[in-house]
C-alpha positions as CSV (number, residue, x, y, z in Angstrom):
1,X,-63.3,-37.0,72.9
2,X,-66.0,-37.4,70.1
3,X,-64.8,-39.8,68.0
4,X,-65.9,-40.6,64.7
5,X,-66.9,-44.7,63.6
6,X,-69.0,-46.6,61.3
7,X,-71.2,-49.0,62.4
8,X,-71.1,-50.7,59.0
9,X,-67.1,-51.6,57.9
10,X,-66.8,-54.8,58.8
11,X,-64.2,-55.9,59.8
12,X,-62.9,-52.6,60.8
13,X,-65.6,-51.4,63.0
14,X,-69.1,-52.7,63.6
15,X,-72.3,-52.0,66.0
16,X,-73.0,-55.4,67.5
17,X,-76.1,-53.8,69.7
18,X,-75.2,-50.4,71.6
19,X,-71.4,-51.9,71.3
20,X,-68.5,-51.1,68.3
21,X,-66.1,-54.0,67.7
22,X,-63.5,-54.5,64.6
23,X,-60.1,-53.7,64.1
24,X,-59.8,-50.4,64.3
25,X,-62.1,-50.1,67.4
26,X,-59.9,-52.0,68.9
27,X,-56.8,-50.0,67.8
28,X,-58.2,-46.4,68.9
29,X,-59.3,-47.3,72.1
30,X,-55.8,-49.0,72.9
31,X,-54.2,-45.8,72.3
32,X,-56.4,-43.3,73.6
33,X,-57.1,-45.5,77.1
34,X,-53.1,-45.6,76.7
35,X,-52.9,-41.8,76.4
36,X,-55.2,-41.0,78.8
37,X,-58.4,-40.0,76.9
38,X,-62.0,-41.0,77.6
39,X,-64.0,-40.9,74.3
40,X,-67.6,-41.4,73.2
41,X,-68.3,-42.7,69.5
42,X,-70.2,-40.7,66.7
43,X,-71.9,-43.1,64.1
44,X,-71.7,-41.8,60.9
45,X,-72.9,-43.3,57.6
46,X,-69.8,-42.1,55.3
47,X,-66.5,-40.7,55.1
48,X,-67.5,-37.7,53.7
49,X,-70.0,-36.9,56.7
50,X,-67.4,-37.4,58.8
51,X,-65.6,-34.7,57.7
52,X,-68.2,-32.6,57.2
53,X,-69.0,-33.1,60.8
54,X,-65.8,-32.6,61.6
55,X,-65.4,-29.2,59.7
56,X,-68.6,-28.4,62.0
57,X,-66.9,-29.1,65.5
58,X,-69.0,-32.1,66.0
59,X,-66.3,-34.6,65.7
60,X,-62.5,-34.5,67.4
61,X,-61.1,-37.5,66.0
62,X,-61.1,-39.3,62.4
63,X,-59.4,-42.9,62.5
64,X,-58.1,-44.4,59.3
65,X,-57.5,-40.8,57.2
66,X,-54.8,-39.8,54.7
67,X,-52.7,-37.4,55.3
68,X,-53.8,-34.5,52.5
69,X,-52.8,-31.3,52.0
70,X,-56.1,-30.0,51.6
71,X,-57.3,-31.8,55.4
72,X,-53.9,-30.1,56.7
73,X,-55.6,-26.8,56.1
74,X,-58.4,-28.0,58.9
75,X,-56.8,-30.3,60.8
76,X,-53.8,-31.9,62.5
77,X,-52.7,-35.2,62.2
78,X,-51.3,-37.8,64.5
79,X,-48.1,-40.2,63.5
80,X,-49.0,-42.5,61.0
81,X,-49.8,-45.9,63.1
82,X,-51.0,-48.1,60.2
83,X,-50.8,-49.1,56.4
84,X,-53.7,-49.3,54.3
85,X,-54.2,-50.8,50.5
86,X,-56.7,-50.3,48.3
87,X,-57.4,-53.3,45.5
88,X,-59.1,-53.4,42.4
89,X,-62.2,-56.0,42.3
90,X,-64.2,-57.2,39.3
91,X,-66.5,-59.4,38.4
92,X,-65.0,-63.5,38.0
93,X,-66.1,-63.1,34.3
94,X,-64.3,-59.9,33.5
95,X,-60.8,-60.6,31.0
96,X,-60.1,-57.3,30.0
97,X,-56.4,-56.5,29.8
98,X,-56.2,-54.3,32.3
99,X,-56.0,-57.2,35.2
100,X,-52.3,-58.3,34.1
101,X,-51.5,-54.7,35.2
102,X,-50.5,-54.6,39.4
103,X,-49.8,-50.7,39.4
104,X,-51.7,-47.8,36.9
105,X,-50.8,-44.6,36.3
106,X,-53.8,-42.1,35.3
107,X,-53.7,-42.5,31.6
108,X,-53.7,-46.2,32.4
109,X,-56.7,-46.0,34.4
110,X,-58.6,-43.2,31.5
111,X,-57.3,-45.6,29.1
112,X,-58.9,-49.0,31.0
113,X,-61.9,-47.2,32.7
114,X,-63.2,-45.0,30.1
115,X,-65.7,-47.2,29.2
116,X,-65.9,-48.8,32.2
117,X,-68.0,-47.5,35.8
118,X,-65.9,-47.7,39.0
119,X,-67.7,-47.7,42.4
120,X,-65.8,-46.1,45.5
121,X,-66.0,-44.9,48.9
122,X,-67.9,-41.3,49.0
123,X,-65.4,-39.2,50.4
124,X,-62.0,-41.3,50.6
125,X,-58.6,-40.6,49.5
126,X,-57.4,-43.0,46.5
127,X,-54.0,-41.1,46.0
128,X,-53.2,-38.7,43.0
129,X,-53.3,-41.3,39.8
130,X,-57.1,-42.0,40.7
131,X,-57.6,-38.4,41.6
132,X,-56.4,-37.1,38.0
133,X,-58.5,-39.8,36.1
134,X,-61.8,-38.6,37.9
135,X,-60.5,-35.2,37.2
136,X,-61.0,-36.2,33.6
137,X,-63.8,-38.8,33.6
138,X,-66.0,-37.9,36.4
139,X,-68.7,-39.6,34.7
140,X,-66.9,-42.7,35.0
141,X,-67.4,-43.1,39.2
142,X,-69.9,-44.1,41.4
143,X,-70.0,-42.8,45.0
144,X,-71.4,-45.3,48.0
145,X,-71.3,-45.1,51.7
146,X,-70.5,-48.9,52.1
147,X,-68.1,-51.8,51.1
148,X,-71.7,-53.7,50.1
149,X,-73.3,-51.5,48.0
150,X,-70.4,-51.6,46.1
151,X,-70.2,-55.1,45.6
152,X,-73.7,-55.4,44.7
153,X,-73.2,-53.1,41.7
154,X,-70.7,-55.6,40.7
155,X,-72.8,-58.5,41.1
156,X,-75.8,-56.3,39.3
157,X,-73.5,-55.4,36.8
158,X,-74.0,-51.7,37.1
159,X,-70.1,-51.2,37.1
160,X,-67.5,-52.8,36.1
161,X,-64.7,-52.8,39.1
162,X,-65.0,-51.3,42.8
163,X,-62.1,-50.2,44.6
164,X,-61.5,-51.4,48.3
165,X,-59.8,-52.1,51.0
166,X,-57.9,-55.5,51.0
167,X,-59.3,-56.4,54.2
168,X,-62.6,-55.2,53.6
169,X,-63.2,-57.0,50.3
170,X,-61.7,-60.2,51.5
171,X,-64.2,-60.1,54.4
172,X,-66.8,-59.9,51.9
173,X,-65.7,-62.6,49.7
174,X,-66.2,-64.7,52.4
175,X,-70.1,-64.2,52.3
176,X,-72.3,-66.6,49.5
177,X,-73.4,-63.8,47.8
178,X,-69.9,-62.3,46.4
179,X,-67.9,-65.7,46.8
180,X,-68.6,-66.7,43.7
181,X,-69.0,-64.1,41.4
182,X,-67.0,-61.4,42.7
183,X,-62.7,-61.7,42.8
184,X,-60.0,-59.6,44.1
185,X,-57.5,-58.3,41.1
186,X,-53.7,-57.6,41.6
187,X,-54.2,-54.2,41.0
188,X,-53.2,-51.5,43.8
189,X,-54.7,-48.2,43.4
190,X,-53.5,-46.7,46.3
191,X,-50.9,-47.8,49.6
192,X,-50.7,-45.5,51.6
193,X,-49.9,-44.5,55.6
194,X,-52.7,-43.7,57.7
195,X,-52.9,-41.1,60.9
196,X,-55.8,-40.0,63.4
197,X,-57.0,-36.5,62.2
198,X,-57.4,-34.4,65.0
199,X,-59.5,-30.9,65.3
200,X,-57.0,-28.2,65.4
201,X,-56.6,-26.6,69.3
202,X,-58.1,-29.9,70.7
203,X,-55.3,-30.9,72.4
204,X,-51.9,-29.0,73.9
205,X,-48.5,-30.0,72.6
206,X,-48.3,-32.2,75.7
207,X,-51.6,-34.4,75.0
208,X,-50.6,-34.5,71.0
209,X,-47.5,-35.5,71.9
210,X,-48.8,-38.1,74.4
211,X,-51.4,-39.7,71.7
212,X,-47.9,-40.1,69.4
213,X,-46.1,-41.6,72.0
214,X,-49.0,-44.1,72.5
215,X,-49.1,-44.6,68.9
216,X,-45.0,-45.6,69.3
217,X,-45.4,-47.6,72.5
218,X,-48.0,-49.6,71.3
219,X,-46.6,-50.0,67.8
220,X,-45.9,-54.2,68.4
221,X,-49.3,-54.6,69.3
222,X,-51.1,-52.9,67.1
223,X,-49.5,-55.2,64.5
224,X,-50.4,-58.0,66.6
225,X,-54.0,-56.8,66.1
226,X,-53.9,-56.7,62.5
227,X,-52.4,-59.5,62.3
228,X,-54.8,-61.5,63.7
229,X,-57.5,-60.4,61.7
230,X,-55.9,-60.9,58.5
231,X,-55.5,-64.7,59.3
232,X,-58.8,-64.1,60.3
233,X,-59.5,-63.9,56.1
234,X,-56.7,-65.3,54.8
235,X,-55.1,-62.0,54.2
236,X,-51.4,-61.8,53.5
């Protein structure tokens, strides 16, 4: 099984030499050794990529992705087997307003961003406020590949706010060069369950049904896993 990783989302997955660690490394290969699937990683740079190679039969398996109705057109989906949050971040300098907020609706966010940049992930799923407000301010979004290049926009003052993962920025925090210029806001753009996206006809009934129930078996330690690497960063 092809499976697609980054070798740049700390601390999710890594290349460390010819070898991927992180948290989700060590969640898909947990469940697919427990399922009875040998696998081979595909590195790609982006999210996007990896659906385009995915669309292209070069990939069999997408960790971390949302459940859309659009993907369902091209794909199946396992069980969800984890959460995942996406936070606002900003410069320690910014005041505006819109940081006493902890949820935003799309005219909150046209209303807050519209004279404002945002930087995200190219090619991820920020749920259907965000997707309205780029619907009417495209202009206002910047694409990246990675969590870094996002945050060094904030330091650079290109934009004003980056959306990412909680884990993922709090990582990054840790490093000199966002610690002190660079803070986390309240603000969740998106929460959301996330599933293993599958090429359709891949697997039978049986072997779909045999990743769920490895998904379900293992439920207490994946938590375990993610767990540990929140204490890891001081993540709630």
């Amino acid at each position: 099984m092809r499976v697609s990783t980054s070798g740049n989302w700390p601390p999710y997955s890594e290349r460390i030499g010819s070898h991927y660690v992180g948290l989700e490394v060590e969640i898909v290969e947990l469940i697919l050794r427990d399922a009875g699937f040998c696998w081979q990683y595909v590195e790609l740079p982006s999210s996007s990529r990896a659906f385009k190679q995915f669309q292209e039969n070069q990939v069999d398996l997408i960790p971390a992705a949302s459940f859309t109705q659009s993907r369902r057109k091209y794909a199946e989906f396992s069980i969800p087997y984890r959460q995942e949050l996406m936070l606002l971040f900003t410069h320690k300098h910014n005041q505006q307003s819109i940081l006493s907020l902890t949820k935003m609706t799309s005219s909150d966010l046209l209303e807050n961003f519209g004279n404002n940049l945002v930087a995200v992930s190219r090619g991820s799923v920020y749920g259907k406020p965000f997707a309205d407000f780029r619907r009417m301010c495209g202009d206002c979004v910047v694409e990246t590949n990675f969590a870094h290049e996002r945050f060094n926009l904030i330091n650079k003052k290109r934009v004003e706010y980056a959306i990412e993962d909680a884990l993922t920025g709090t990582y990054l925090l840790q490093r000199p060069e966002y610690k002190d210029t660079i803070k986390p806001t309240a603000i969740r753009i998106y929460e959301n369950s996330i599933h293993y996206m599958l090429r359709p006809g891949m697997l039978t009934e049986k072997q779909l049904q045999k990743l769920n129930l490895a998904i379900i078996k293992n439920s207490q330690r994946i938590k375990e896993i993610i767990q540990a690497h929140k204490r890891d960063y001081d993540v709630e």
